[in-house]
N, C-alpha and C positions, 0 to 999 in steps of 0.2 A: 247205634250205640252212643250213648252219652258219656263224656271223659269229661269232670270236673276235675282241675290243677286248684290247691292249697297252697298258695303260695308263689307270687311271679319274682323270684329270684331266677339263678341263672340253670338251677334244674328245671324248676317249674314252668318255664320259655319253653326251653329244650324239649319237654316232653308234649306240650302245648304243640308245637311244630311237627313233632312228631306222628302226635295222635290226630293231626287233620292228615297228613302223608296218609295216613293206614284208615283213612274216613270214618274218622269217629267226628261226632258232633261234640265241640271242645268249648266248656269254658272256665276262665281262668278269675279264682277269684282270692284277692290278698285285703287282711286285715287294717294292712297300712296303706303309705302312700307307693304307688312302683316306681321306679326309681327310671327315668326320661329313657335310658336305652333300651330298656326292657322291653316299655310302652312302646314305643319306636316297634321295636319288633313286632310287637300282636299288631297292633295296626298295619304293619305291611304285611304281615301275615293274613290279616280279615279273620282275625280269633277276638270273639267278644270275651271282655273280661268288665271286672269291676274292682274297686281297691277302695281302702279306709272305710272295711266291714262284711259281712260275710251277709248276701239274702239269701237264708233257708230252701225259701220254694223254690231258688232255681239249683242249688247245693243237691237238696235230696230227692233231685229226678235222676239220679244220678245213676250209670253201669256200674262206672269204677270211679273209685278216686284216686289221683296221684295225688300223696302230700308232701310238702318240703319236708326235708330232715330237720329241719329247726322248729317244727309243732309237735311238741310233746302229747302222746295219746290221750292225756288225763283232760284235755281244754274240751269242753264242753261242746262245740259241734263235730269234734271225733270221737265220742263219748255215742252221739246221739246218730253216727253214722253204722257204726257199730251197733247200735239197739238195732234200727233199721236192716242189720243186715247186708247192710251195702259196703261190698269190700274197699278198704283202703290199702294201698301198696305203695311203694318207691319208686321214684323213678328208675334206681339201678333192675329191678321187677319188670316193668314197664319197657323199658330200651330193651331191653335181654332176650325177651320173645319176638323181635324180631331181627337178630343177627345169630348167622352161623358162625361170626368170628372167634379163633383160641380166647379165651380170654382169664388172666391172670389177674386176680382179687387180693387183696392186702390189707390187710387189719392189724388192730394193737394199740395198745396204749400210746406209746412211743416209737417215735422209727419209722413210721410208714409212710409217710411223704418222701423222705430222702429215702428209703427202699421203692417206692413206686417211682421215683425219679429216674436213680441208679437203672431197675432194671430196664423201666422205658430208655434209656441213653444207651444201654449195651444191645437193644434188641433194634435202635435206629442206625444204629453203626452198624450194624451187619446188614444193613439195605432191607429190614422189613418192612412192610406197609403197616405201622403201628399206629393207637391212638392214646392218649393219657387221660384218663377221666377223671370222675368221682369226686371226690372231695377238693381235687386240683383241677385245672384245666377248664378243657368247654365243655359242657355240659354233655355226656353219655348219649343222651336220648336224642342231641341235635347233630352230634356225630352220624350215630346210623342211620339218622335220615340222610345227612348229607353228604360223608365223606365215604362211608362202606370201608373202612379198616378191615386185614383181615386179623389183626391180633390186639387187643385192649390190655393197657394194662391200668386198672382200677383200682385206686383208692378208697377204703371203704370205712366210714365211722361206724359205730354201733347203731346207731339211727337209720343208716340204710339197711342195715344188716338185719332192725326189726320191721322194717317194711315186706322182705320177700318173700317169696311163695317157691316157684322152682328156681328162681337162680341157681348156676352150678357153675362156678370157674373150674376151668382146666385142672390151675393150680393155685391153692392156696394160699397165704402165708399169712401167721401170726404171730407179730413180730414179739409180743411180750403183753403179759396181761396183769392191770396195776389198777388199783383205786383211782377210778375217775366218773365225772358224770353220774356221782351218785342220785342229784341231786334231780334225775331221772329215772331212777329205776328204787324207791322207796328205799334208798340211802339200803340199799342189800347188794354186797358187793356180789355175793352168787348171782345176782340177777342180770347183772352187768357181765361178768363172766361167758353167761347161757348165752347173751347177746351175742358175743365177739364169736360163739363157735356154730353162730348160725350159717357162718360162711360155710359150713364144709355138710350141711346138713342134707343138700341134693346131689354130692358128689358119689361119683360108681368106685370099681375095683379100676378102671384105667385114670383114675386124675388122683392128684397128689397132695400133700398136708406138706408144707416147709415150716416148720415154727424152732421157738429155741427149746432145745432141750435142757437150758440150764434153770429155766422157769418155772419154780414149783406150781404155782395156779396149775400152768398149761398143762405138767405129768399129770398131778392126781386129778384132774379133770379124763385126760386120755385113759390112765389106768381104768377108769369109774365107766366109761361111755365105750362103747363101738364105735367105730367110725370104718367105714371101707376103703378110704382114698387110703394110697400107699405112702407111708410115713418116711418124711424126710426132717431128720434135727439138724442144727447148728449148734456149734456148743466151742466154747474157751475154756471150759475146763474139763472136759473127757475126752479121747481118741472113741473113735466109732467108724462100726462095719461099714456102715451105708450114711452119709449125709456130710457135713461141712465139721472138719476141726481145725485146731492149729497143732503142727509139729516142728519142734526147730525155728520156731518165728515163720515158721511158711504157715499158707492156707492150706489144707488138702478140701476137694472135696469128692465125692467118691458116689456118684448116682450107675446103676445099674452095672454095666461093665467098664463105664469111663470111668478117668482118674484126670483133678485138674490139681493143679499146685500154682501157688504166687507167695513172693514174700510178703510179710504185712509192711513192711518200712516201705513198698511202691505202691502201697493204697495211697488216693488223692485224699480220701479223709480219714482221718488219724483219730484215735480215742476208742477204747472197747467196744462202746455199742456200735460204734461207727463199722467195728472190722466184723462185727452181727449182720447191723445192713447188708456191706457190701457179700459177705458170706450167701447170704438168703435170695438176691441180687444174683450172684453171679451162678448158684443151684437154678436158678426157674431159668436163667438163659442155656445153661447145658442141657437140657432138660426138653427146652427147643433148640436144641441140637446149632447153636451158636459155636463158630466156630475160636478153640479153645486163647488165638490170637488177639481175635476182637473183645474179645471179654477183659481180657488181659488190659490191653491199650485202654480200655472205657474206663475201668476201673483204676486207669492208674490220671486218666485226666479230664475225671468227673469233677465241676462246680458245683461246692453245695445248695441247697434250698435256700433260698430268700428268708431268712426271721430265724436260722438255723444256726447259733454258735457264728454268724456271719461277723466277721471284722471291718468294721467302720472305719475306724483312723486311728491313728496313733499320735498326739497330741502331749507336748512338752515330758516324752518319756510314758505316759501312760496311753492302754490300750484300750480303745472303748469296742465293746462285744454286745451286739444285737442277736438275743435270745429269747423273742417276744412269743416265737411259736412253742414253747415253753407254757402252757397253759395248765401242766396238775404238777404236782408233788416230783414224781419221778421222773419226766424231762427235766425239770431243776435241778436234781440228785445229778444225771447226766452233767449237766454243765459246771457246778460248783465241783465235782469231784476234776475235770477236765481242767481248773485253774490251776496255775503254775504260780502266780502271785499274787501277794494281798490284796484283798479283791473287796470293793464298794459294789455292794448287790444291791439294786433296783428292783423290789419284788412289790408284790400286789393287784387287787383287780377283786372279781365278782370271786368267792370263793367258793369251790364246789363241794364244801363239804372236807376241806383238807387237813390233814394231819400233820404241822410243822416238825411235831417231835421225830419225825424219820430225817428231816435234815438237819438234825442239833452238833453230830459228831463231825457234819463238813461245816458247820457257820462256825464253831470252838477255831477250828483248824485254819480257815481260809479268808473269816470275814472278818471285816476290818469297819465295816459302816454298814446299817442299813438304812435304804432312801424306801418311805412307802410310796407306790404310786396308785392308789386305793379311794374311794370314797370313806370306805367301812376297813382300819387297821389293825382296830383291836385284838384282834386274833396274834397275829403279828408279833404286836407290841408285847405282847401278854407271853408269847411264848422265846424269843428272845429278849426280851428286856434287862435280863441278869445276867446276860452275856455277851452282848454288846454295850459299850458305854453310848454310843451314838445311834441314834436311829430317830431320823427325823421325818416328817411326813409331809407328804407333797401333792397337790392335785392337777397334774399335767405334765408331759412329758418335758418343755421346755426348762421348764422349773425344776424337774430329777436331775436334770441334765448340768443344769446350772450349780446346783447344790454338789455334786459330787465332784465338779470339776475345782471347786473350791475344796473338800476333804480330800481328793487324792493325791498322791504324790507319787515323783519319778519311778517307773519301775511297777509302779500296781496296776490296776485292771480296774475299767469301769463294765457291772457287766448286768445288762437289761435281763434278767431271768423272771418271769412274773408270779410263777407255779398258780397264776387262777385267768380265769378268763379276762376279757378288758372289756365288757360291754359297759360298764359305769360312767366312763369315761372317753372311751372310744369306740368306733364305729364294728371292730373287730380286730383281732392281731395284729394284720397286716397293718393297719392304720396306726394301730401303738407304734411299731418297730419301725416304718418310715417316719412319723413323729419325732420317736429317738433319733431317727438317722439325720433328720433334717436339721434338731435341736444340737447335736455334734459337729455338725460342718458349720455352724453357726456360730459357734464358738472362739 
């Protein structure tokens, strides 16, 4: 059996490694250059590969293809693998057939790195043999060849979630579903939608749905569809039979015939959607029957996500907030509604298609400057320009950095929220947000 890899990033390794373990005949091939450690690995691995362009004749000899999550179906030799007939999958696809491990999938717009964090943290503390994949971490498919977890918990973008076939997690969760990445799915946000609820599409009568119930998408998608897994909501604004609320500033959450409770003022992270996460977080560990102690203690002395509302320094009175992983429209809504004081927002980057006008009622209210950090601002400029007097434009983080520390003053907030991607400019998120972090200690 032949296993051609689309891409040698850090899935596409992982599943390479994988599919020689399970004796498939593997080659890996990327349009670019692979990046030294990658290469490093196929080489000590003895997995031929090739990079900076894709040859045909040896692509479509091909079983299966795993492809990165970052090649868009419409590129012309997935195009032409598909004519062919020759299936392509994911690696979460891929890794999945061959572990029996629980494993716990997580999806959303918003949320699900710090919920796939959160619950990974509360399920390590109770002494499980867990692994953290997906979108985070090391690569899925290099785990179960090499470490044999018996419980995963998986972060999942929409892009893997259009790669698979039988994946079925344990248990689901969908932390909230919001215009993003349209700019893959023919700008139909329904289309996007169908993506995020492919997680739950090979789940039985024993595995479970956790999502919010306060998110209309999410209802009238549920009302309209079947689903079998047994439904678990989260909700801040209703009491409910079965799932996660607030009563009294406590958490309740209420699975089968157990009952947990915590206040919100002993969560480690603070802000609404944050007490969503840990809500949805602390349902999939009762769930695996975590003991109601440990859950407690995790959730009360949890570190957030790296590029997450993270606090940088606090400088002559102002506070500088690295909020890079903020890449659409409503992770930004999160963060700007989260400010306490006048606040210089850093926004910009590749835009996916976004709609400023949902943040017009918090930039009236809370902004005070805007810094672009964009190739292409117009958008931007055009939608606040008659409500800020300042918004100047910048091309690098040093230089946002620079610029705002000059408009702020004692008491305000400098705060990196970018609401679009960063490839223009930088390598990926993480690379903005240490960029900013770097460009602020330098100060």
């Amino acid at each position: 059996m032949k296993l051609v890899v689309l891409g040698a990033g850090e899935s596409g390794v992982g599943a390479a490694i994988l599919g020689k373990q399970k004796g498939y005949d593997v080659f890996v091939s990327d349009n670019r250059t692979i990046a030294k450690k990658y290469k490093q690995v196929l080489l000590n691995n003895e997995i031929s590969f090739e990079e900076n362009g894709h040859s045909e004749e040896n692509i479509f000899l091909a079983d299966v293809v795993m492809k990165s999550p970052g090649i868009p179906d419409s590129v012309l030799i997935i195009r032409r693998l598909h004519e062919l007939g020759i299936k392509v999958i994911s690696e979460i696809e891929f890794a999945s057939k061959y572990t029996d491990a629980t494993i716990v999938g997580i999806t959303g717009s918003n949320g699900k790195t710090t919920t796939t964090m959160l619950a990974h943290h509360i399920l390590k503390n109770e002494g499980f043999n867990v692994g953290v994949a997906g979108n985070i971490g090391d690569s899925f498919a290099e785990q179960v060849a090499e470490k044999q977890h018996d419980t995963y918990v998986l972060e999942l973008s929409s892009f893997q979630l259009d790669g698979i076939e039988k994946f079925a997690p344990h248990i689901a969760i969908i932390t909230n579903i919001t215009p993003d990445h349209l700019d893959r799915y023919d700008h139909k946000f329904e289309n996007y939608i169908e993506s995020k609820f492919r997680i739950i599409m090979n789940q039985t009568k024993d595995d479970y749905l956790i999502y919010d119930g306060d998110d209309v998408v999410i209802q009238k998608w549920l009302e309209n569809n079947k689903i079998k897994a047994q439904l678990l909501p989260f909700s801040l604004e209703k009491s409910l039979k079965k799932g996660a609320f607030i009563k009294d500033n406590n958490i309740i959450i209420k699975t089968n015939t157990d009952q947990f409770k915590m206040g919100i003022k002993s969560l480690a992270l603070q802000g609404k959607h944050n007490v969503k996460n840990s809500m949805a977080a602390a349902m999939t560990a009762q769930l695996l029957k975590v003991r109601k102690e440990t859950i407690r203690e995790s959730l009360e002395d949890f570190e957030g996500a790296e590029h997450r509302l993270e606090k940088v320094l606090k400088i002559n009175g102002v506070k500088y907030i690295n909020d890079s992983k903020a890449t659409n429209i409503n992770a930004t809504f999160y963060a700007l509604d989260s400010m306490k004081t006048p606040t210089v927002w850093i926004v910009g980057g590749v835009d996916k298609g976004n709609d400023y006008f949902d943040l017009m009622p918090l930039v009236r209210e809370k902004v005070k400057a805007i810094i672009c950090l964009g190739a292409d601002n117009e958008k931007i400029m055009q939608t606040f320009g008659s409500v800020i007097d300042l918004i100047v434009e910048t091309m690098g983080a040093e230089e946002a950095v620079k610029v705002a520390y000059k408009i702020a003053e004692k008491g305000d907030a400098v705060l990196l929220s970018p609401a679009c991607a960063s490839f223009d400019l930088f390598d990926n998120y993480e690379d903005r947000g240490r960029q900013f972090k770097q460009a602020v200690r330098e100060l």
